[in-house]
Structure formats: structure tokens, C-alpha cells
VOBA-1610 file (N, C-alpha, C; in pm, whole numbers, padded with zeros to 5 digits, always signed):
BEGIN
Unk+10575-14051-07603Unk+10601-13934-07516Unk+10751-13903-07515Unk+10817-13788-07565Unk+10940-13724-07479Unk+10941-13682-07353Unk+11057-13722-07292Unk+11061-13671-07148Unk+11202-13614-07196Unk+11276-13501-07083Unk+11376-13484-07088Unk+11473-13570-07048Unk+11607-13597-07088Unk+11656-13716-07008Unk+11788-13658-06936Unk+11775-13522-06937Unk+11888-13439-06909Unk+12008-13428-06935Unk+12118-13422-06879Unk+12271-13436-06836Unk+12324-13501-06760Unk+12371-13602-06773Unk+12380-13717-06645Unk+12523-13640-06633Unk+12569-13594-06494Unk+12695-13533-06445Unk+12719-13611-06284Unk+12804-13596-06226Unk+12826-13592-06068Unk+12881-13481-06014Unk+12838-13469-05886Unk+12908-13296-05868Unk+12977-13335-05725Unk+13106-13264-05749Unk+13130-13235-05608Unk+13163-13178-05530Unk+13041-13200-05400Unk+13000-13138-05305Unk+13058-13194-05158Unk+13187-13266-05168Unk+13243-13243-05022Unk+13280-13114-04999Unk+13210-13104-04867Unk+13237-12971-04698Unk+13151-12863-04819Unk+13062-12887-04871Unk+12951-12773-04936Unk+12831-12813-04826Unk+12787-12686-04816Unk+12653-12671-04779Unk+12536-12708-04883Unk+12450-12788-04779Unk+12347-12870-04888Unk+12242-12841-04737Unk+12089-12828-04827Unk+11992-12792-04724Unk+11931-12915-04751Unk+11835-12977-04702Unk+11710-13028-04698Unk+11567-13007-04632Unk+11470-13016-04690Unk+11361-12969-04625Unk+11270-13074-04629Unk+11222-13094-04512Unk+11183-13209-04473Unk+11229-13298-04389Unk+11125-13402-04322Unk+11171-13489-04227Unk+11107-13630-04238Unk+11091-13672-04364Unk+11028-13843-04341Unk+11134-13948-04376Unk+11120-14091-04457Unk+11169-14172-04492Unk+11288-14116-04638Unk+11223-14014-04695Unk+11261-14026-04840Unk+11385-13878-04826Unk+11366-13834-04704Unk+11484-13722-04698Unk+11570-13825-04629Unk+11534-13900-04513Unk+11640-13930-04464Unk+11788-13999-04595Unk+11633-14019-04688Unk+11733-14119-04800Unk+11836-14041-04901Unk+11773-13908-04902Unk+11845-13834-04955Unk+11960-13768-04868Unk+11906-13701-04759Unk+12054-13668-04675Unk+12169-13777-04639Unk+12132-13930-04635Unk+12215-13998-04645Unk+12306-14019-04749Unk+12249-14006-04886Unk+12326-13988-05020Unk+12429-13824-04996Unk+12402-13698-04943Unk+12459-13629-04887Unk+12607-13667-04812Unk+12559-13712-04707Unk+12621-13728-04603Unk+12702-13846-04675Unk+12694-13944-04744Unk+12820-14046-04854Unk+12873-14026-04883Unk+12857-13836-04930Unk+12983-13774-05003Unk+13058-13657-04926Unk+13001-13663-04832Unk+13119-13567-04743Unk+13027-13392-04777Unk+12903-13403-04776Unk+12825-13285-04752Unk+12828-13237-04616Unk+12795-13092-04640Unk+12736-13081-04474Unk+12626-13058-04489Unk+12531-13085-04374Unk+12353-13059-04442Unk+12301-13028-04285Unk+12208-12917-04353Unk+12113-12886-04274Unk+12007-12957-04309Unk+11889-13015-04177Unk+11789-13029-04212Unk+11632-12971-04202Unk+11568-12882-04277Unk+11492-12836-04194Unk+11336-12841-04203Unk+11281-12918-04063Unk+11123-12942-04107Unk+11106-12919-03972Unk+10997-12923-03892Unk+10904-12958-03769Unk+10966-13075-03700Unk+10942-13173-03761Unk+10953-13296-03755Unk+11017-13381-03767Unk+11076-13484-03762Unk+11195-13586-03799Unk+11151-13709-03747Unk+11205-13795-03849Unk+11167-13963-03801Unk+11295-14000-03730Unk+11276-14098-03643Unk+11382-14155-03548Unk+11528-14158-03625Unk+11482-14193-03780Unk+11638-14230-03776Unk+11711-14075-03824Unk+11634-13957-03863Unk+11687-13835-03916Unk+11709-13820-03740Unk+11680-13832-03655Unk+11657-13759-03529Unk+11827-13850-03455Unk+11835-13945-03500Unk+11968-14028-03471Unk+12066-13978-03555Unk+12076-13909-03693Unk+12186-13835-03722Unk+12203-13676-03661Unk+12117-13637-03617Unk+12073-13529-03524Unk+12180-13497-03392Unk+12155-13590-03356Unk+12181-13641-03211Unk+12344-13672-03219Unk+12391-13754-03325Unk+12547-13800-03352Unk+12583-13659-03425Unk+12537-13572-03410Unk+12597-13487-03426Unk+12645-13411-03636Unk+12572-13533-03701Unk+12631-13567-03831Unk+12532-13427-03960Unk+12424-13368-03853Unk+12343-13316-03982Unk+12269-13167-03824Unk+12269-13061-03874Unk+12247-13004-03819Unk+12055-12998-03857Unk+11981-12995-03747Unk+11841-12904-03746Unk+11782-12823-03709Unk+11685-12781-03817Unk+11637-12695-03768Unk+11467-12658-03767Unk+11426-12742-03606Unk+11308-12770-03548Unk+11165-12651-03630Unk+11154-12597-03735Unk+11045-12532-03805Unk+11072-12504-03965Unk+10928-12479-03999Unk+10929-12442-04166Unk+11010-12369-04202Unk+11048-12404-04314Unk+11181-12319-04412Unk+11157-12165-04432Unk+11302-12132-04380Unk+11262-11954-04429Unk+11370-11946-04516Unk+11337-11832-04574Unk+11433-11796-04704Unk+11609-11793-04666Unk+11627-11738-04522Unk+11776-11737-04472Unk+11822-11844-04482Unk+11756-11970-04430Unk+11751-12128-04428Unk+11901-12191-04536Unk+11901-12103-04703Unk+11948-12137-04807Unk+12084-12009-04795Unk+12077-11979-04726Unk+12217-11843-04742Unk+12351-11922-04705Unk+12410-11899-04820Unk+12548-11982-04839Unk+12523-12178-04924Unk+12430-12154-04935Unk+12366-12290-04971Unk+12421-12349-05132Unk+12518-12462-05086Unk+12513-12499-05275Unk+12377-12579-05359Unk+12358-12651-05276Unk+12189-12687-05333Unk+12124-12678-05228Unk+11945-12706-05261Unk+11868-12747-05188Unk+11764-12786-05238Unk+11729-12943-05143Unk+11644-13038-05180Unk+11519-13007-05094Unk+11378-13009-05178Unk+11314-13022-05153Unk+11231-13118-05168Unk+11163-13128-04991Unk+11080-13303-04998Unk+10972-13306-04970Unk+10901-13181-04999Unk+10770-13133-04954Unk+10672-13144-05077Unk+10642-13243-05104Unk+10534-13241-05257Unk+10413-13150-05222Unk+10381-13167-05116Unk+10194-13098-05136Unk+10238-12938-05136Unk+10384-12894-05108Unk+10382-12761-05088Unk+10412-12712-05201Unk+10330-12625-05280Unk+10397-12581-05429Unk+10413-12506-05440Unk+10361-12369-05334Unk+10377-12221-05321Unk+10562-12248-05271Unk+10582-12300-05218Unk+10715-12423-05174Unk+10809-12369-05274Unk+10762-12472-05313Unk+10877-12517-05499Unk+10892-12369-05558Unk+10777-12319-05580Unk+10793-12210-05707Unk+10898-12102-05614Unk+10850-12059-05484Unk+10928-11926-05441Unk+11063-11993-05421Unk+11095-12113-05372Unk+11216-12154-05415Unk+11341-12163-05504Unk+11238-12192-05657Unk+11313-12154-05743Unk+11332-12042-05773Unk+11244-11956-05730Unk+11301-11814-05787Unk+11393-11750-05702Unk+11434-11803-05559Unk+11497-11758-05469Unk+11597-11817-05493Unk+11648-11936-05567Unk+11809-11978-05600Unk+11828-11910-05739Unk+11743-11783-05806Unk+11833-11712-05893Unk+11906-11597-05840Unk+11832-11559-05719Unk+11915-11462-05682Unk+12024-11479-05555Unk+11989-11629-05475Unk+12102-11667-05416Unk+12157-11767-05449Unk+12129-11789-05599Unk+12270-11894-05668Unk+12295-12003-05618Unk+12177-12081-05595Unk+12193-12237-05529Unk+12074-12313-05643Unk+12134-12448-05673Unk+12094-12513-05714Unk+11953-12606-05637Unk+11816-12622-05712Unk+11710-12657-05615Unk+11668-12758-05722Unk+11642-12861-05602Unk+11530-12964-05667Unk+11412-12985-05564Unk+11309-13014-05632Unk+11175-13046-05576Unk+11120-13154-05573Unk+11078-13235-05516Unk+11042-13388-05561Unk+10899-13368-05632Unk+10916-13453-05786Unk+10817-13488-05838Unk+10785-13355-05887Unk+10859-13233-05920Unk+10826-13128-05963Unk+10979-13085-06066Unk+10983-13142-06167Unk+11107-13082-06268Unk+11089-12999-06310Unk+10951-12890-06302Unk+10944-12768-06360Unk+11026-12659-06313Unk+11042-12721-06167Unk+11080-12634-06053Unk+11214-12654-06013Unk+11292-12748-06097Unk+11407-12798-06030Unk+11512-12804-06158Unk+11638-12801-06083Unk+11800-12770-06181Unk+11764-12878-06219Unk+11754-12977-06178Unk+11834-13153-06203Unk+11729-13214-06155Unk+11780-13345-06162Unk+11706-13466-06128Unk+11767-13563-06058Unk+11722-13622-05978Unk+11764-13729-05841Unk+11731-13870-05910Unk+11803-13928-05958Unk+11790-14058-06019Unk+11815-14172-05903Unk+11745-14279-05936Unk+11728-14397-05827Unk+11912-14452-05821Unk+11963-14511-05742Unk+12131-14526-05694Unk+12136-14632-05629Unk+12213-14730-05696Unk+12267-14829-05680Unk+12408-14808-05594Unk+12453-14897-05494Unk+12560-14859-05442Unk+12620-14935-05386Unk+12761-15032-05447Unk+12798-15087-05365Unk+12927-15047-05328Unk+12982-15058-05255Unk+13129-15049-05200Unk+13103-14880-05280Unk+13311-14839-05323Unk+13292-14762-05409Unk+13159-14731-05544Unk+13160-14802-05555Unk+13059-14843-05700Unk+12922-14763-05693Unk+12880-14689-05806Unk+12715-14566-05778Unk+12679-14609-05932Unk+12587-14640-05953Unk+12476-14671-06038Unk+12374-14560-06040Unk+12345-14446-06131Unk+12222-14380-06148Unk+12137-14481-06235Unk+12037-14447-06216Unk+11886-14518-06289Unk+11803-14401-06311Unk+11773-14361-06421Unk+11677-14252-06460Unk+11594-14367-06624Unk+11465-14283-06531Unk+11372-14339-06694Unk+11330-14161-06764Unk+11397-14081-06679Unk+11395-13966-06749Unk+11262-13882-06711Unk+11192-13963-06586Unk+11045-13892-06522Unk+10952-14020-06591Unk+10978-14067-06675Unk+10880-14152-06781Unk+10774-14272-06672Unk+10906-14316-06563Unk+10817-14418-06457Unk+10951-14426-06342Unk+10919-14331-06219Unk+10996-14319-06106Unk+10995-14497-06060Unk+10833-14527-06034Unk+10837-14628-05989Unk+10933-14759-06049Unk+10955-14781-06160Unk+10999-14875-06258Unk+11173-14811-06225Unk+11205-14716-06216Unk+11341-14670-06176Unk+11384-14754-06002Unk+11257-14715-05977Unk+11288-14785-05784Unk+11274-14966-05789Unk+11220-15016-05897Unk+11215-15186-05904Unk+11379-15140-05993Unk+11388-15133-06085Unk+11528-15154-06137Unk+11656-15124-06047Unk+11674-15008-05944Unk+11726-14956-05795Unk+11758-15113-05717Unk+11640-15170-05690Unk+11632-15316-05613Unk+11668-15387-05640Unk+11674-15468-05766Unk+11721-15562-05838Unk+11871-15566-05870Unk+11927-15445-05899Unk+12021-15393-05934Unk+12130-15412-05790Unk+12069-15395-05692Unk+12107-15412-05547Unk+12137-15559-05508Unk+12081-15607-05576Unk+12094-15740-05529Unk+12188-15830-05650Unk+12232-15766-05720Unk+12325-15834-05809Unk+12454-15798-05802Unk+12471-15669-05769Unk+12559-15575-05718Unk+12558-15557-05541Unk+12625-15698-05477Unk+12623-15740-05381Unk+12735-15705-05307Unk+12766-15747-05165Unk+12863-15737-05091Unk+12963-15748-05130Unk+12944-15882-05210Unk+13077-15955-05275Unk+13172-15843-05410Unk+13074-15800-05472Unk+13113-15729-05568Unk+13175-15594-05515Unk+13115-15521-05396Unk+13186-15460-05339Unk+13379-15422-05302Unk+13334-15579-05233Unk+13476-15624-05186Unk+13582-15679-05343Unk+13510-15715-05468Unk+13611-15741-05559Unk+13661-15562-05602Unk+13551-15485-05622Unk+13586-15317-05600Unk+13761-15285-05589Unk+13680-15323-05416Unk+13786-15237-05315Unk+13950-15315-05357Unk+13939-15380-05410Unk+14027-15527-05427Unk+14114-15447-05581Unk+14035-15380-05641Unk+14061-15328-05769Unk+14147-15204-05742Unk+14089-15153-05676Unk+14128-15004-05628Unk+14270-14995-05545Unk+14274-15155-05420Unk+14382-15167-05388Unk+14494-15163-05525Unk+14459-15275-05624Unk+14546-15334-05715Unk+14625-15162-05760Unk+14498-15058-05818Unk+14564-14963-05869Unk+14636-14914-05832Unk+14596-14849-05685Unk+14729-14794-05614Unk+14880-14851-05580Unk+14890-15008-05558Unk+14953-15048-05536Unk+15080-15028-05696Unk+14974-15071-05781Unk+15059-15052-05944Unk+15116-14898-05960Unk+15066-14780-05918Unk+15068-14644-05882Unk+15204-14677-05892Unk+15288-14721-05724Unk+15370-14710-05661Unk+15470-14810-05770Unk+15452-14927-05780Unk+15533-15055-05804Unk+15597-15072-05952Unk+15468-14976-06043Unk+15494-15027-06208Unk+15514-14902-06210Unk+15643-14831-06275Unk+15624-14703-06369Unk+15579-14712-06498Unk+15564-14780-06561Unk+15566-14800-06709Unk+15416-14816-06725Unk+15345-14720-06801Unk+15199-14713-06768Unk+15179-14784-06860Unk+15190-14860-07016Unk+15133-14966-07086Unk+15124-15064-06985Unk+15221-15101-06944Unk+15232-15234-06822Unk+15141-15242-06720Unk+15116-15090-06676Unk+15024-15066-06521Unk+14893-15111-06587Unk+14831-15035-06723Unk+14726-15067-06807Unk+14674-15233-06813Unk+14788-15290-06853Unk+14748-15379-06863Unk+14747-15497-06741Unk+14817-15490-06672Unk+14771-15534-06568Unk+14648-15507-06484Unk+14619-15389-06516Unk+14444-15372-06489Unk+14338-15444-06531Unk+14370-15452-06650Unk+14265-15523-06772Unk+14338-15652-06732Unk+14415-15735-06709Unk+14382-15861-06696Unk+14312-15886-06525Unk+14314-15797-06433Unk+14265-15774-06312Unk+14046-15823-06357Unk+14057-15743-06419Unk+13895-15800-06492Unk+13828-15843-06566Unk+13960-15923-06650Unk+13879-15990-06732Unk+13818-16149-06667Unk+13734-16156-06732Unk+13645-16309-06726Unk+13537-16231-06633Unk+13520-16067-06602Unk+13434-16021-06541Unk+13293-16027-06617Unk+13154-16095-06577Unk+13052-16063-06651Unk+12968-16082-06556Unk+12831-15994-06601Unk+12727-16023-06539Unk+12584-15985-06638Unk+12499-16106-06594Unk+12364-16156-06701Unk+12252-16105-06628Unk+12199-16134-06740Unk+11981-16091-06633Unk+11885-16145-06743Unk+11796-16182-06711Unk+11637-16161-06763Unk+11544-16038-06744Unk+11457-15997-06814Unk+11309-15917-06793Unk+11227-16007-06813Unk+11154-16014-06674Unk+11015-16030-06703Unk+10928-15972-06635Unk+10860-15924-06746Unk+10713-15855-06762Unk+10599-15831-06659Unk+10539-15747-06605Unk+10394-15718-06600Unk+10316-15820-06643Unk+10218-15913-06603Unk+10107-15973-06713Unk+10009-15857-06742Unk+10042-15736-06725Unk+09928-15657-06802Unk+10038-15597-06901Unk+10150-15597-06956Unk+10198-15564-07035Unk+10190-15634-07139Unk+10214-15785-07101Unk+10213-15912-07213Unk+10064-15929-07220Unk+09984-15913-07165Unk+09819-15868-07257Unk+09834-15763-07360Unk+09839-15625-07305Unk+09844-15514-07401Unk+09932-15567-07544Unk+10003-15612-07523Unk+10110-15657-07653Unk+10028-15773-07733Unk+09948-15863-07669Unk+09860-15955-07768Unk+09759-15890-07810Unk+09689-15760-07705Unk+09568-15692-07766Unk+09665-15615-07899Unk+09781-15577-07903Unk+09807-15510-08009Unk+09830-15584-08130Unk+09879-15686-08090Unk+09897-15788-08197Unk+09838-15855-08283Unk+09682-15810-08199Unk+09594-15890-08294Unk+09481-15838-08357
//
């Protein structure tokens, strides 16, 4: 099978208007990826789970208590949609960010959408996309986890530790071969290992093929 695997880019969207539609677990997860980068976001569904209803409340995400109307997106640089069963949804959506020039995604609908929301690793500074390109979301969200847990607190804090070093060299070293390389000895002996292992219905399929 081909899937598309797109354009892997980052955009940025600090103090841009970003919509969301919807109110369960999987927006909150997305307006939080929002709100990491210094978005402003509306959110708008019926409904909200405690913890969308606690950025609500702190003041951090504006709502708006009913179904999406077309004004909803005016001035809008994207908008995410988290409404799968709605598809009359998706489609008038996309045709409504050609003529108000906002970028839309739909969950689980790339027919209907600019881009793609890849699973994100995150520690400290540090962002990890994971895309299998649509091929297996789920297998993107086990690789997301794992990935989380190797890329720990600790690694965080060696990050921030890096970032100090640069700035500090910014100020201290003019001589940029020198600043360079004092970077690169900042990380070397840096490594990190893994294993795969398998599905036992994968390592069947592979002996049924084998034999």
C-alpha cells in the first residue's frame, strides 16, 4: 500500500488564532499541543470534559458553549476538527477554509484536511513527530509511549543544560569554530539503544509466509 507521507514542516503559530471543535479527551490533547506553543484557541462544542472546562475557567482557552457555525473560523489560522461521526462537518469545512483561508484538519479524515497531526513526543524543549503516514495511527500512539519513556525527565533537563551551554557560548566565545566545537564536545558519548519486539501474530504470519 502507498500512503501519503506528506511534508513534515513546523509552523508558527504563536498569538495566531487556532479553533477547535470539540470537547473530549483527544481535543483536550490537541489544544494542549496549541496552547505549548503560544496559540490562542477557541474551543467550540456543547460540552467539555473537566479538564477542557479547567482551562476554561483559568482563563487560558476561550468557549464557546454550542455547535460550530461558520463565523466560529473568521480570522482563524487553522482549525481542528474532532468530530469523526460528523462528515457533513469535515466536507463544508473544507470548502469553507478556501474561501476564508484557514488551514483545516479533520480527525481520521485526510481527504478533508491540509496536513496531518502526527503522534509527539515531548520532552523539555525536545518534539518528536511520529507519522506511519495514516498506514497504523495506532502503532504511531505505541511508538508516542515508548518513545516517552526513553526520552525522560532526565533527558529533558540534559536539553535545557544544552541550550543554557549555547547561550552562554553566544555571549563568552566570539570565534564560532570554537563556539562549534564546544557544542559537539557538549554531546558527545551521547547515545541511545532499543529493541522491537513483535506482535505474536506478526511472527506467525512471517512463518506462515515462510513456509
Amino acid at each position: 500500500m502507498s500512503e501519503n507521507a506528506g511534508f513534515q514542516i513546523s509552523l508558527d503559530i504563536q498569538g495566531r488564532l487556532c479553533v477547535a471543535i470539540g470537547g473530549d479527551d483527544e481535543t483536550f490533547e490537541k489544544v494542549s499541543r496549541l496552547l505549548d506553543v503560544g496559540a490562542k484557541v477557541i474551543v467550540v462544542n456543547p460540552t467539555l470534559t473537566t479538564a477542557l472546562k479547567k482551562l476554561t475557567a483559568s482563563g487560558k482557552i476561550i468557549h464557546r458553549g454550542r455547535h460550530f457555525r461558520s463565523t466560529d473560523a473568521q480570522d482563524a489560522f487553522l482549525v481542528l476538527n474532532l468530530l469523526r461521526e460528523d462528515t457533513d462537518l469535515s466536507k463544508s469545512l473544507f470548502e469553507l477554509a478556501k474561501t476564508e483561508r484557514f488551514l483545516v484538519w479533520s480527525i481520521d479524515q485526510p481527504d478533508r484536511s491540509h496536513f496531518m497531526m502526527p503522534a509527539l513526543i515531548k520532552s523539555g524543549p525536545l518534539r518528536v513527530a511520529i507519522s506511519t503516514s495514516g498506514a497504523s495511527p495506532a502503532l504511531a500512539s505505541e511508538l508516542r509511549r515508548y518513545g516517552e519513556s526513553i526520552f525522560d525527565e532526565e533527558f529533558g533537563q540534559f536539553l535545557d543544560s544544552l541550550s543554557a551551554l549555547r547561550e552562554e557560548l553566544k555571549k563568552s566565545e566570539p570565534n564560532d569554530a570554537r563556539r562549534r566545537e564546544r557544542l559537539k564536545e557538549a554531546v558527545e558519548g551521547f547515545r541511545f539503544t532499543g529493541t522491537i519486539t513483535y506482535p505474536a501474530s506478526w511472527e506467525a504470519q512471517k512463518k506462515l509466509s515462510a513456509s
